[in-house]
N, C-alpha and C positions, 0 to 999 in steps of 0.2 A: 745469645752468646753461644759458641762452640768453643770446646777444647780444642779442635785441628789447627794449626799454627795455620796451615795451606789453605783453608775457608776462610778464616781470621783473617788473610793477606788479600784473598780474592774480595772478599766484601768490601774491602776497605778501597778498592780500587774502583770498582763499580761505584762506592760511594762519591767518591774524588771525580768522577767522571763526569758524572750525574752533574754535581752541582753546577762545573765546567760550563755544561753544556747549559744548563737554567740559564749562568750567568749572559753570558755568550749570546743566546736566545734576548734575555731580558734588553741588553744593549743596542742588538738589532732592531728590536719592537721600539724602545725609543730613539733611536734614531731617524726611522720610518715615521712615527711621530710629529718628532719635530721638524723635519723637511716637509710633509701634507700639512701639519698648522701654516709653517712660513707661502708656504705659495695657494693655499686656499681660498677662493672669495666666497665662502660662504658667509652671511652674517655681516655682511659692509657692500654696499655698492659698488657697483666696478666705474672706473676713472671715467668711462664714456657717460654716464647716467649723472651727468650736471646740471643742474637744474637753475635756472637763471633769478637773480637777484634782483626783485622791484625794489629801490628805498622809495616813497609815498614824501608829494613834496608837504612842503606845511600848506595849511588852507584854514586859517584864525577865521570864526565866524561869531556872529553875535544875531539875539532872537529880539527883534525892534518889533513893539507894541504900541497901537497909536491909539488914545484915548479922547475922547469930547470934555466938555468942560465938567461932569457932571462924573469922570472918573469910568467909564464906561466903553470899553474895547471895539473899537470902530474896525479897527487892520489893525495885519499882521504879516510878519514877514520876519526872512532869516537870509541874511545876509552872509555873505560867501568870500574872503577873501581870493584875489586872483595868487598864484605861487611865485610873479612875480615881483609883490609887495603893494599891488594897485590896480583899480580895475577890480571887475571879478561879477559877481551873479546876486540878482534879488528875486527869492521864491516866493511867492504868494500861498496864505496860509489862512483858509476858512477859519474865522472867528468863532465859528461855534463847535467847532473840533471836539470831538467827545474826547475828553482826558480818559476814560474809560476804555477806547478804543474797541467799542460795542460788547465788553464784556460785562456778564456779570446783569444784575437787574435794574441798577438803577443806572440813569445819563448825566453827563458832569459836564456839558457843553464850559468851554472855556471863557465865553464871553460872560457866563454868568455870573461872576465874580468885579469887583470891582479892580483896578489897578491905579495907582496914583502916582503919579512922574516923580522921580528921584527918591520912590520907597525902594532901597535893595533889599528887601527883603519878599516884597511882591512880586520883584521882576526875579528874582531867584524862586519863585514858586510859577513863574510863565515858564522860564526854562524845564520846571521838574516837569511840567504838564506836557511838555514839547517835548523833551528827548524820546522817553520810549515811543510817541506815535509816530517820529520819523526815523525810528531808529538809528539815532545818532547821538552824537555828545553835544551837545550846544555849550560853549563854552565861558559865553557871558549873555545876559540879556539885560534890556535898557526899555522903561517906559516912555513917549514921547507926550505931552501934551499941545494943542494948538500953537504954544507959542513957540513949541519948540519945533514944531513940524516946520513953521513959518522959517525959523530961522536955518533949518538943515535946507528947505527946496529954494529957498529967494537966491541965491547965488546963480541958477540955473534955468531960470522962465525967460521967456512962456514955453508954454507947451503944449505940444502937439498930443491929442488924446483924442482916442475913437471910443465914445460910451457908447453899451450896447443899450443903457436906457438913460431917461430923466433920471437926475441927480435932486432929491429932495429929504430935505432935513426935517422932521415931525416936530421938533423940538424951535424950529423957528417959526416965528409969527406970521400968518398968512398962509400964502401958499406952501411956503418950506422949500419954493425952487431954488435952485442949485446951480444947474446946470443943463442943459437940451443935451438930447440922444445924439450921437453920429462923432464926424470926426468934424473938429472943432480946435481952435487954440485958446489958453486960457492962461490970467497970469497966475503970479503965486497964490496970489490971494485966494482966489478960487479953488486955487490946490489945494490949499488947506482948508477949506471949507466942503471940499467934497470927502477928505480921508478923514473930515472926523464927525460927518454927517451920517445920523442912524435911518433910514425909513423905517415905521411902524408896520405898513402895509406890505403884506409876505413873510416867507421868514429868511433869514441872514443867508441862508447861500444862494434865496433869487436873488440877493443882491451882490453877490460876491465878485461877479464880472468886470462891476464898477469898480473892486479894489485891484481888480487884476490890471484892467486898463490903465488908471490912475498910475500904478507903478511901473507899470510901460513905460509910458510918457514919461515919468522920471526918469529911469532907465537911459531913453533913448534922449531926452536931453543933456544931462548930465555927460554922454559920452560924445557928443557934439560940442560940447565946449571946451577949448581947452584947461586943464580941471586944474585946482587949486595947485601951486608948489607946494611940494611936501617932504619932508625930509626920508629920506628912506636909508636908516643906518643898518650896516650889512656886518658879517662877522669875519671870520679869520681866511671862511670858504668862498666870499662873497656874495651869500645869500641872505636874502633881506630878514631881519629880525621882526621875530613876530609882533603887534603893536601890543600895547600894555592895558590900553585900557579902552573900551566899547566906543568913546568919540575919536579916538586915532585912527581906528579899524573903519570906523566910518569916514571918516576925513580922504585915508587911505583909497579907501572902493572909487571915492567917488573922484577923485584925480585919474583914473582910467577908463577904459573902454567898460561901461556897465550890462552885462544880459536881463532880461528878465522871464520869469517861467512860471507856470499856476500850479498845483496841485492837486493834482486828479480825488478825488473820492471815492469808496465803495459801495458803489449805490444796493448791490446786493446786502450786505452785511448792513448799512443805514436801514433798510427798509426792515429787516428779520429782526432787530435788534429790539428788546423790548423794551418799550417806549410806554411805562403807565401814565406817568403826569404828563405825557403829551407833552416833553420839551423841544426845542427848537435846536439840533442838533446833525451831523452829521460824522459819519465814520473814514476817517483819512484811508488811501488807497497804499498800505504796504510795501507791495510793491512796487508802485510808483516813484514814491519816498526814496526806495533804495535806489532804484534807476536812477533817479537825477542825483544826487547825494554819493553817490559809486563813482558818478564819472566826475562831479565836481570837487567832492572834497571824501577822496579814499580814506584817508589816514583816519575819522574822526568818525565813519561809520561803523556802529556798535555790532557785533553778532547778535543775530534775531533769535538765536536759541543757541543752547550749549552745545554745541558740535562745533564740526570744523567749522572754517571760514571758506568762502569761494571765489575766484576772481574768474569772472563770466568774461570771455572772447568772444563779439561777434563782429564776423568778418566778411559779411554781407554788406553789398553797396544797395544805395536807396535804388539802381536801378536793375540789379538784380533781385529784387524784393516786388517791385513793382507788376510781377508777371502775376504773381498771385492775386490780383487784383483786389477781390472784397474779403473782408470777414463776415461772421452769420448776421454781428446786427448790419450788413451793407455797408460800413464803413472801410475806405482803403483803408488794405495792409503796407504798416510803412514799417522801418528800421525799431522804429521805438515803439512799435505795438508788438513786434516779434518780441524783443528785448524784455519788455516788462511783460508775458505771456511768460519767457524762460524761468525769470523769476520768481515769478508764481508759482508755478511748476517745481522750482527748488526750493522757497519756503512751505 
């Protein structure tokens, strides 16, 4: 404070000034402000970076297990609906699959268990054993017994089948013949006698070729005939509803054009896998699994570990693949040797 009236006036002017100007100042800074928020793309993608929208059609499948009389896992397979309500894919699935999936010390091969047709709660324990090695959802599975096998393929024989060997049952009297090697026609009967035929001699995946052929032949008849009528009730978009229950979905497949396809193996990991009781086993091929299951049925393939998810483009023709000629073990490089190599590579 001063006594001077004339300092007294002059402070008080500077002071008046002063604030003026803060305020003044303060109004400009937010105005400046809020014009760089409004027109800023920091922090939001710009309108050009759209990124395109897959929806994954539906693709209902169910895990079919085909048993001998004795309750004992001959084949196996997972069935594929097609997305448009019919038709669709049958994978061929090593019976002696380590549910393990070569982890860990002991082997769990899947045939070792027994399964009994119309136990839901067996075929809900074939599912738990199935998803994580195909890394997938399997969404029902169903046991079949001979009589039932009989009464799913009789609709559709004979059948045209290339065995890569004799078809022989240990458990029949005599010889246990089956069936001659090569390619052949055979009716149902025979059908059902070779998918629920064990041989003793070997072990389960020398004989697995025969379940792969076997389901060829189905395949490839079944989509030869013109297949069952079947109702296919659709929704509001007119897309077919998914079936309800394991015999619709198969009823379903088999009124279409059917594929069928094997499932590769890891022969490295089968063989490093410790193996003390010397069981009769092998270790499913990951990424194989994902390759066929990616392109047939997207929507229901599980992430292989907690990370992101991938959707793999390859956009190579088999004839621009074909220059590469061999890989190391001499085997041509084709589309789908690249493809499940990528895979690999990414899990």
């Amino acid at each position: 404070m001063t006594a001077s009236p004339d300092r007294r006036r002059m402070g008080t002017k500077a002071g008046a000034i002063a604030t003026f100007v803060t305020i003044g100042l303060a109004v400009v800074v937010t105005a400046i402000a809020v014009v760089t928020l409004r027109t800023s793309t920091e922090g939001r993608a710009p309108e050009t970076d759209q990124r395109p929208v897959v929806s994954y059609p539906e693709t209902p499948n169910v895990a079919v297990g085909i048993v001998d009389d004795l309750d004992r896992l001959t084949s196996l397979a997972v069935f594929t609906l097609d997305p448009s309500g019919s038709g669709g894919s049958i994978l061929s699935v090593p019976v002696n699959a380590d549910a393990n999936n070569g982890f860990g010390s002991a082997r769990r091969p899947i045939s070792r268990q027994p399964f009994t047709p119309g136990d839901a709660e067996q075929a809900a324990e074939l599912v738990s054993d199935l998803e994580p090695l195909l890394t997938l959802t399997i969404e029902r599975g169903i046991v079949l017994g001979p009589d039932d096998v009989a009464d799913l393929v009789e609709p559709f024989g004979p059948f045209d089948v290339d065995l890569p060997e004799r078809v022989v049952d240990s458990d029949t009297a005599g010889s246990g013949f089956v069936a001659g090697a090569g390619v052949r026609q055979i009716d149902a009967d025979v059908l059902v006698k070779a998918f629920t035929a064990i041989d003793a001699t070997g072990s389960s995946y020398g004989h697995h070729d025969v379940d792969v052929a076997l389901w060829a032949g189905l395949a490839a008849s079944a989509s030869e005939e013109d297949g069952p009528d079947v109702d296919l009730p659709r929704d509001e978009f007119d897309r077919p509803i998914a079936p309800t229950t394991a015999d619709e979905l198969i009823e379903r497949l088999f009124a279409g054009t059917v594929a069928s396809r094997d499932l590769a193996i890891d022969v490295a990991a089968t063989e490093s896998a410790t193996n003390d009781d010397d069981d009769d086993f092998v270790v499913v091929d990951r990424a194989d699994a994902l390759l066929v299951f990616g392109a047939i049925s997207p929507s229901l393939v599980s992430r292989p570990n907690e990370s992101l998810s991938f959707k793999l483009v390859v956009p190579f023709t088999e004839e621009q693949v074909e220059v590469l000629g061999d890989d190391a073990a001499g085997d041509p490089v084709t589309k789908t040797s690249m493809t499940r190599r990528f895979i690999g590579q990414l899990l």
